[in-house]
PASEFI-836339 format. One line per 4 residues: their letters; for each residue x negated, y negated, z of N, C-alpha, C. Coordinates in Angstrom, 3 decimals. Atoms other than C-alpha are relative to their C-alpha. Layout:
BEGIN
a	X/Y/Z/X/Y/Z/X/Y/Z ~ ... $
! end
This chain:
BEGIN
xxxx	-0.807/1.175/0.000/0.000/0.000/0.000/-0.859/-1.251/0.000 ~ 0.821/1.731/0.082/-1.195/-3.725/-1.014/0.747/-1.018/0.991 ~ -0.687/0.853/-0.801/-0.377/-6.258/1.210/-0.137/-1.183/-0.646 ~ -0.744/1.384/1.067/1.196/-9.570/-0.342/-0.888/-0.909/0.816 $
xxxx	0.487/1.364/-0.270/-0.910/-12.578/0.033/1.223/-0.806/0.428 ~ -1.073/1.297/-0.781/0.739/-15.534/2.109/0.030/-1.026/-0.814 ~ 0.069/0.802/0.730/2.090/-17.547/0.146/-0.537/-1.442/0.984 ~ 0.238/1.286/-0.287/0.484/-21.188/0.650/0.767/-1.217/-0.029 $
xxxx	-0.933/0.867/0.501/2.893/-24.100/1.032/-0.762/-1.368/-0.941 ~ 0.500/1.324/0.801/2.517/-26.920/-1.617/0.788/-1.114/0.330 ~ -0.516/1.220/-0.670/3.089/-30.304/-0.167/-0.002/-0.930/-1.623 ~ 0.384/0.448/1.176/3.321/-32.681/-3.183/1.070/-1.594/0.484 $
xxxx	-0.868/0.796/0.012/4.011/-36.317/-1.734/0.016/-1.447/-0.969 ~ -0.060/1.518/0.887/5.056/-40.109/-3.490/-0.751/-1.041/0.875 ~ 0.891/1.248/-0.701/2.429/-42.787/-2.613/0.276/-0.978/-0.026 ~ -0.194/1.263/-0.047/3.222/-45.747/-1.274/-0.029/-1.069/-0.268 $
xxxx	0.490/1.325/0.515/1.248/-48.173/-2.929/0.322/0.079/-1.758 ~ 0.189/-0.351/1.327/0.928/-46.826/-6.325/1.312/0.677/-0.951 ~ -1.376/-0.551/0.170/4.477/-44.518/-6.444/-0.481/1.547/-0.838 ~ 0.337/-0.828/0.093/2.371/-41.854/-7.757/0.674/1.652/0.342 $
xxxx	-0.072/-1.138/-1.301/3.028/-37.920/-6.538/-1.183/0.416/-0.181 ~ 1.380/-0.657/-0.105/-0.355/-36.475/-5.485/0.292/1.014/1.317 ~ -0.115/-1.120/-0.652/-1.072/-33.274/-3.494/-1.143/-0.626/1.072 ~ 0.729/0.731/-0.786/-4.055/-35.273/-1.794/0.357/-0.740/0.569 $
xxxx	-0.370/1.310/-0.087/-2.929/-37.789/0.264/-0.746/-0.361/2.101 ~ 0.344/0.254/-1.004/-3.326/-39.646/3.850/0.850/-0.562/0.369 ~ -0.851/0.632/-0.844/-0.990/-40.527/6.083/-0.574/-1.102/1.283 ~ 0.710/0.779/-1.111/-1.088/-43.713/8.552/1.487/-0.038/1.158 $
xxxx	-1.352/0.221/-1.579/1.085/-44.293/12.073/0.917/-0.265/-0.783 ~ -1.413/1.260/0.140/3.541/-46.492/10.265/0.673/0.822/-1.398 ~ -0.799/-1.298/0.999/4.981/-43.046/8.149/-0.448/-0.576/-1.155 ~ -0.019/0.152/1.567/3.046/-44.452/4.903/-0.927/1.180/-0.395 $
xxxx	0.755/-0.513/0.867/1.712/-42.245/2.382/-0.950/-0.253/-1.167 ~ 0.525/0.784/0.883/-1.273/-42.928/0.368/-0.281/1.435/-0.915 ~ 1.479/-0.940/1.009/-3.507/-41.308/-2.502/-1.298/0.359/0.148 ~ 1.785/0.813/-0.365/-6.801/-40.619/-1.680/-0.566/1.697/-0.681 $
xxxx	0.511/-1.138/0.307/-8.759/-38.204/-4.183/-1.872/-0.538/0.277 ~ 0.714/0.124/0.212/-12.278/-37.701/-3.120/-0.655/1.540/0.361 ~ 0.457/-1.272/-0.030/-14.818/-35.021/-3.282/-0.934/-0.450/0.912 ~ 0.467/0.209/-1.141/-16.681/-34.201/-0.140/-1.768/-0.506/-0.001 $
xxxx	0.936/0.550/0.277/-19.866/-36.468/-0.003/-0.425/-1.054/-0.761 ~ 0.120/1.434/1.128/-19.162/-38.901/-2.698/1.491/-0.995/0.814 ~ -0.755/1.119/-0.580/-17.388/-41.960/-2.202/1.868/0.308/-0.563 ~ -1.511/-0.345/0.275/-13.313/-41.553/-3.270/0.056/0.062/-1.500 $
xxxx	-0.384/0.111/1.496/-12.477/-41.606/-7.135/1.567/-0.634/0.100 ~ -1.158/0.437/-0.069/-9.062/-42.975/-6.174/0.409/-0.011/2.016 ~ -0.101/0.005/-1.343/-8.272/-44.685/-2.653/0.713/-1.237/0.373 ~ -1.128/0.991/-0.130/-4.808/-46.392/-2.228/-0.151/-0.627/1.259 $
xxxx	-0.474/1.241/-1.666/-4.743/-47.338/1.493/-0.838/-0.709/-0.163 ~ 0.521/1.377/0.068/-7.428/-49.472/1.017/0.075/-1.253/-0.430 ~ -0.850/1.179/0.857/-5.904/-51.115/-1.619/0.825/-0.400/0.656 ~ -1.755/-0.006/-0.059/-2.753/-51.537/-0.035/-0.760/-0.994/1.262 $
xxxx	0.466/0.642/-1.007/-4.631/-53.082/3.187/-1.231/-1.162/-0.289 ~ 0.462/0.466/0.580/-6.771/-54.931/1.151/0.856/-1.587/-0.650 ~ -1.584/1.432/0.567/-3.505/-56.975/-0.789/0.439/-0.496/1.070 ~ -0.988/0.567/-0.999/-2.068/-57.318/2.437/-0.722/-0.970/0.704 $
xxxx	0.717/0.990/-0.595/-4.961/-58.780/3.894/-0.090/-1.376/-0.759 ~ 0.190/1.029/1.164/-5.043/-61.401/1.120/1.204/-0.498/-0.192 ~ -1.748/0.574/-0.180/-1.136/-62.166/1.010/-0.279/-0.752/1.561 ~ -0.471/0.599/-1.334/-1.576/-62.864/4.712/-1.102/-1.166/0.223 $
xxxx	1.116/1.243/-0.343/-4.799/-65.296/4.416/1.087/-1.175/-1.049 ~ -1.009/1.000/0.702/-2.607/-66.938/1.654/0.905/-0.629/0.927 ~ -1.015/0.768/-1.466/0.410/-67.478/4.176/-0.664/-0.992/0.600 ~ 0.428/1.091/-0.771/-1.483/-69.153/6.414/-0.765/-0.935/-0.416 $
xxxx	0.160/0.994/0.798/-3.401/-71.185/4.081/1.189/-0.895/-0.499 ~ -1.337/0.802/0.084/-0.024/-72.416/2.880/0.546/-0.368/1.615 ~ -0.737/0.109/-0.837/1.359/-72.604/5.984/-0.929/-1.468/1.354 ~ 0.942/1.326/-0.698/-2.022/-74.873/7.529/0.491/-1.134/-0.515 $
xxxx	0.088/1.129/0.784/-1.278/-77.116/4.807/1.420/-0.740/0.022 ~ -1.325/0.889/-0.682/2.217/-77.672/5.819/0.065/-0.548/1.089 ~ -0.293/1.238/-1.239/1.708/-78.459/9.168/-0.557/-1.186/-0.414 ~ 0.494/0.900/0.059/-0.759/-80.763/7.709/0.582/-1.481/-0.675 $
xxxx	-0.719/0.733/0.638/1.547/-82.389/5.826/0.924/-0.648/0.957 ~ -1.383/0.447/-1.102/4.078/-82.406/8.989/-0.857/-0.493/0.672 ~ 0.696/1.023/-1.098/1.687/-83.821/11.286/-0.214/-1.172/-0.562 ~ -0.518/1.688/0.970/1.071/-86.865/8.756/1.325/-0.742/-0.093 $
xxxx	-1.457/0.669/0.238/4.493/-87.365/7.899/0.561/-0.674/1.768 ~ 0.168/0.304/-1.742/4.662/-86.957/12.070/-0.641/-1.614/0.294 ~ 0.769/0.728/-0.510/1.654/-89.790/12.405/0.785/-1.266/-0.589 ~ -0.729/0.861/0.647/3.535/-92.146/9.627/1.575/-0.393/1.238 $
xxxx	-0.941/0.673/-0.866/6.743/-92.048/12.116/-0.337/-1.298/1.177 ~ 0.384/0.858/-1.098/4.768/-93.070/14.835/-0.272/-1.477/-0.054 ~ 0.346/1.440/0.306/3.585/-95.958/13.003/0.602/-0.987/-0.030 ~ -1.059/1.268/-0.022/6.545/-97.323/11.991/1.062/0.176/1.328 $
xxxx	-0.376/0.205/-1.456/7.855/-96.675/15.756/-0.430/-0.609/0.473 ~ 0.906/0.769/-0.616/5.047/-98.676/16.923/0.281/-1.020/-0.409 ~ -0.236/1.617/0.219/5.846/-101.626/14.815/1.315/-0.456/0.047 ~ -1.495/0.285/-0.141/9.562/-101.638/15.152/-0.182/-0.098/1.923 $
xxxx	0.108/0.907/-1.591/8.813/-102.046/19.027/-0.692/-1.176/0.446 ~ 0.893/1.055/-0.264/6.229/-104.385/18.680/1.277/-1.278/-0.746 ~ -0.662/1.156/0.235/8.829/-106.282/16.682/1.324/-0.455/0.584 ~ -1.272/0.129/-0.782/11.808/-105.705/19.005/-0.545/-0.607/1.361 $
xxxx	0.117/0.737/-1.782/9.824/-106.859/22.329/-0.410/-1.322/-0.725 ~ -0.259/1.451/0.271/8.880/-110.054/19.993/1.061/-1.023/-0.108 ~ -1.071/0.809/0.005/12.527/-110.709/19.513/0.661/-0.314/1.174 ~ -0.557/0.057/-1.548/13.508/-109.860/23.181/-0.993/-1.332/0.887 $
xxxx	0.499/1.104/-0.453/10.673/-112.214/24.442/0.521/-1.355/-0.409 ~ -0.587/1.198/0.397/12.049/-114.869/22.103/1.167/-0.200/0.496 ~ -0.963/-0.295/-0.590/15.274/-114.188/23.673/0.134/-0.228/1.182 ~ 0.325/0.294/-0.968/14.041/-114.445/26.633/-0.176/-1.351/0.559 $
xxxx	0.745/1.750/0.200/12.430/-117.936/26.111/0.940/-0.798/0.312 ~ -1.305/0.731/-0.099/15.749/-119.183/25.165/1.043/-0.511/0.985 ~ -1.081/0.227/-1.332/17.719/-118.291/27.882/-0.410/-0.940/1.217 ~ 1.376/0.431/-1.024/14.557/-119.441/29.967/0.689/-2.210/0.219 $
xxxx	0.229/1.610/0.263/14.925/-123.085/28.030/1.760/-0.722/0.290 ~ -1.600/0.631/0.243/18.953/-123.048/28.051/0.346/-0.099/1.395 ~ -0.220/0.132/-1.834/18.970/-122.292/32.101/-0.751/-1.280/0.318 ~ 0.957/1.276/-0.327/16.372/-125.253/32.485/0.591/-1.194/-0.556 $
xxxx	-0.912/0.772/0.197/18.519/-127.457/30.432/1.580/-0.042/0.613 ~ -1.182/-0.324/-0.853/21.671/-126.459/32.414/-0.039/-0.993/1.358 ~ 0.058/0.353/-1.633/20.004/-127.457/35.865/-0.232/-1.464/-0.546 ~ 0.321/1.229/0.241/18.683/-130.448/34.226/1.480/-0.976/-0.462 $
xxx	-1.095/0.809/0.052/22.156/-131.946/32.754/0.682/0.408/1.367 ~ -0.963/0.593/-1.606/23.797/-131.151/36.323/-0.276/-0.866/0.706 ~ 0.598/1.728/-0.351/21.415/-133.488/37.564/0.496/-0.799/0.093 $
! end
């Protein structure tokens, strides 16, 4: 009697980055599946997660390059308020002082015609 070889299961999954199906692959924590063909000692001949962490790293320096350049824009636009806050008080305590004056000169003429 021969005894039957075990069969071997064939895994054959779709890669994440690429959409590929490969029988090689690498899985990371976050349930993705990559591609990764390499032969043992040489460097990869095909090696998606890197890619894939690679773009992402580069999308996300982008973001925040855009995203510096907006605050920078909002903190200006910010510094411009201030400015013209600063001179709209400087020109409201000039009118209140003048205001002031008045009443100053109209009470002093008051006491003076009761005289």
């Amino acid at each position: 009697m021969r005894r039957r070889k075990k069969a071997k299961p064939h895994i054959e999954v779709t890669c994440s980055y690429c959409g590929l199906k490969t029988e090689t692959f690498v899985a990371t924590p976050d349930h993705l599946l990559f591609c990764r063909h390499q032969v043992v000692g040489f460097p990869p001949t095909r090696d998606c997660m890197t890619d894939y962490y690679k773009e992402r790293k580069d999308v996300r320096k982008k973001e925040e390059q855009e995203k510096g350049l907006f605050n920078k824009q909002e903190k200006q636009l910010c510094e411009e308020d201030k400015e013209k806050e600063k001179i709209s008080r400087a020109a409201n305590a000039a009118k209140l002082d003048e205001y002031l004056k008045e009443l100053k000169r109209k009470k002093y003429e008051k006491r003076l015609s009761s005289n």
